[in-house]
C-alpha positions in Angstrom: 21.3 -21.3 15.2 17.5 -21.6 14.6 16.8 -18.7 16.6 19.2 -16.4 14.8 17.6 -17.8 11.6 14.0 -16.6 13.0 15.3 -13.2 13.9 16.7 -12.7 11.1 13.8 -13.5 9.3 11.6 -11.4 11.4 13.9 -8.5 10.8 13.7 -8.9 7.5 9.1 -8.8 7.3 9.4 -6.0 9.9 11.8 -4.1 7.2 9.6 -4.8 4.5 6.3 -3.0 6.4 8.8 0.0 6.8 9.1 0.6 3.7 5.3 0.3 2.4 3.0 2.8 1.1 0.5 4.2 2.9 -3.4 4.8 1.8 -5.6 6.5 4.0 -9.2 7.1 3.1 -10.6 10.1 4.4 -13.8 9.6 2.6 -17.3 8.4 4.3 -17.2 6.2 0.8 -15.4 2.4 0.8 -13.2 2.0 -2.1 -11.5 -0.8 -4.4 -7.7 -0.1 -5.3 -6.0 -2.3 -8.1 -1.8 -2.8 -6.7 0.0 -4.4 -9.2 3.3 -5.6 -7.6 5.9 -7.8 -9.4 3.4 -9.0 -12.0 0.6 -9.4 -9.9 -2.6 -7.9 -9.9 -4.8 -7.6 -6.4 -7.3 -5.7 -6.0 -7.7 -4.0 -2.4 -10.6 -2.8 -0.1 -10.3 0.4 1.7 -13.3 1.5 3.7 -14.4 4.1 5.0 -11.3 6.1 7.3 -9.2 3.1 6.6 -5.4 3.4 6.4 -3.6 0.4 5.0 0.1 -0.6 3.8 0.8 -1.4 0.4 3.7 -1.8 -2.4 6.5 -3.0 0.2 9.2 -3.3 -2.8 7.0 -0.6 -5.4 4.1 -1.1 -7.1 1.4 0.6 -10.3 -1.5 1.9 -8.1 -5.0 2.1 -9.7 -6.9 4.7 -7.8 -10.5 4.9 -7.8 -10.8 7.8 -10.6 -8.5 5.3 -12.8 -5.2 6.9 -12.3 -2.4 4.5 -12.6 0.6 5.7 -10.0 3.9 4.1 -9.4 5.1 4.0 -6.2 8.5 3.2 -4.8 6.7 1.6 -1.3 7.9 5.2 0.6 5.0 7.1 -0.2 1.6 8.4 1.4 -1.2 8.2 -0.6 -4.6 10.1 0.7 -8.2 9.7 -0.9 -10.2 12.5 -0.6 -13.3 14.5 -2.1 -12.8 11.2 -4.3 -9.6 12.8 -5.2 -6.0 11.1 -4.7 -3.1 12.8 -3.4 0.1 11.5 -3.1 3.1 12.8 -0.4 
Protein backbone atom coordinates (compact mmCIF):
# COMPACT_ATOMS: atom_id res chain seq x y z
CA UNK A 1 0.00 0.00 0.00
CA UNK A 2 2.77 2.60 0.79
CA UNK A 3 4.33 2.14 -2.43
CA UNK A 4 1.12 2.66 -4.43
CA UNK A 5 0.60 5.81 -2.25
CA UNK A 6 4.32 7.07 -3.39
CA UNK A 7 3.50 6.40 -6.98
CA UNK A 8 0.68 7.87 -6.97
CA UNK A 9 2.09 10.77 -5.57
CA UNK A 10 4.94 10.87 -7.92
CA UNK A 11 2.52 10.70 -10.73
CA UNK A 12 0.77 13.34 -9.66
CA UNK A 13 4.34 16.16 -9.26
CA UNK A 14 5.44 14.61 -12.59
CA UNK A 15 1.82 15.71 -14.02
CA UNK A 16 2.08 19.00 -12.57
CA UNK A 17 5.69 19.79 -14.47
CA UNK A 18 3.68 18.76 -17.68
CA UNK A 19 1.57 21.16 -17.57
CA UNK A 20 3.92 24.29 -16.75
CA UNK A 21 4.80 27.26 -18.67
CA UNK A 22 7.80 27.65 -20.20
CA UNK A 23 10.28 30.90 -20.26
CA UNK A 24 13.25 30.90 -22.23
CA UNK A 25 15.60 33.82 -22.28
CA UNK A 26 17.25 34.37 -25.41
CA UNK A 27 18.83 37.50 -24.20
CA UNK A 28 22.73 37.92 -23.17
CA UNK A 29 20.73 40.09 -20.23
CA UNK A 30 19.57 38.09 -16.67
CA UNK A 31 16.08 39.05 -15.86
CA UNK A 32 13.58 39.13 -12.71
CA UNK A 33 9.96 37.78 -13.54
CA UNK A 34 7.08 38.44 -10.92
CA UNK A 35 4.58 34.84 -11.05
CA UNK A 36 1.71 35.31 -9.12
CA UNK A 37 0.08 31.89 -8.52
CA UNK A 38 -2.91 31.24 -6.22
CA UNK A 39 -2.30 34.52 -4.27
CA UNK A 40 1.23 34.40 -4.13
CA UNK A 41 3.62 36.59 -5.27
CA UNK A 42 7.43 35.22 -6.20
CA UNK A 43 9.61 36.83 -7.94
CA UNK A 44 11.90 34.68 -10.41
CA UNK A 45 15.52 34.88 -11.82
CA UNK A 46 16.11 34.01 -15.39
CA UNK A 47 19.56 34.44 -16.65
CA UNK A 48 21.05 34.73 -19.43
CA UNK A 49 19.74 31.55 -22.12
CA UNK A 50 17.91 30.14 -19.24
CA UNK A 51 14.70 28.19 -19.80
CA UNK A 52 12.65 27.51 -16.68
CA UNK A 53 9.02 26.03 -15.77
CA UNK A 54 6.49 28.06 -14.22
CA UNK A 55 2.50 28.51 -13.46
CA UNK A 56 1.90 24.54 -13.14
CA UNK A 57 -1.99 25.22 -12.32
CA UNK A 58 -1.99 29.19 -14.17
CA UNK A 59 -0.59 32.03 -13.05
CA UNK A 60 -0.37 36.52 -13.79
CA UNK A 61 3.16 36.86 -15.27
CA UNK A 62 5.05 40.12 -14.85
CA UNK A 63 7.50 40.40 -17.64
CA UNK A 64 10.39 42.58 -17.61
CA UNK A 65 8.78 45.59 -19.67
CA UNK A 66 5.79 45.33 -16.96
CA UNK A 67 3.30 43.43 -18.93
CA UNK A 68 1.01 41.45 -16.69
CA UNK A 69 0.06 37.96 -18.71
CA UNK A 70 -2.10 35.21 -17.63
CA UNK A 71 -1.21 32.00 -18.32
CA UNK A 72 -3.05 28.75 -18.18
CA UNK A 73 0.53 26.61 -17.27
CA UNK A 74 0.44 25.39 -21.24
CA UNK A 75 2.18 28.05 -22.74
CA UNK A 76 5.70 29.14 -24.03
CA UNK A 77 6.81 32.29 -23.14
CA UNK A 78 10.24 33.66 -25.00
CA UNK A 79 12.20 36.94 -24.02
CA UNK A 80 13.81 38.55 -26.62
CA UNK A 81 15.27 41.94 -27.94
CA UNK A 82 13.81 42.63 -24.26
CA UNK A 83 10.59 41.80 -25.91
CA UNK A 84 8.18 38.94 -24.65
CA UNK A 85 6.48 36.62 -26.88
CA UNK A 86 4.08 34.22 -25.88
CA UNK A 87 3.21 30.70 -27.98
Amino acid sequence: MKKFVIAIAMLGLSAGAVTAATVTNRDDKDYTLTVTESGNRTEVGLAAGQTISVCGGGCFLTLPNGDRETLSGSETVEISGGRASIK
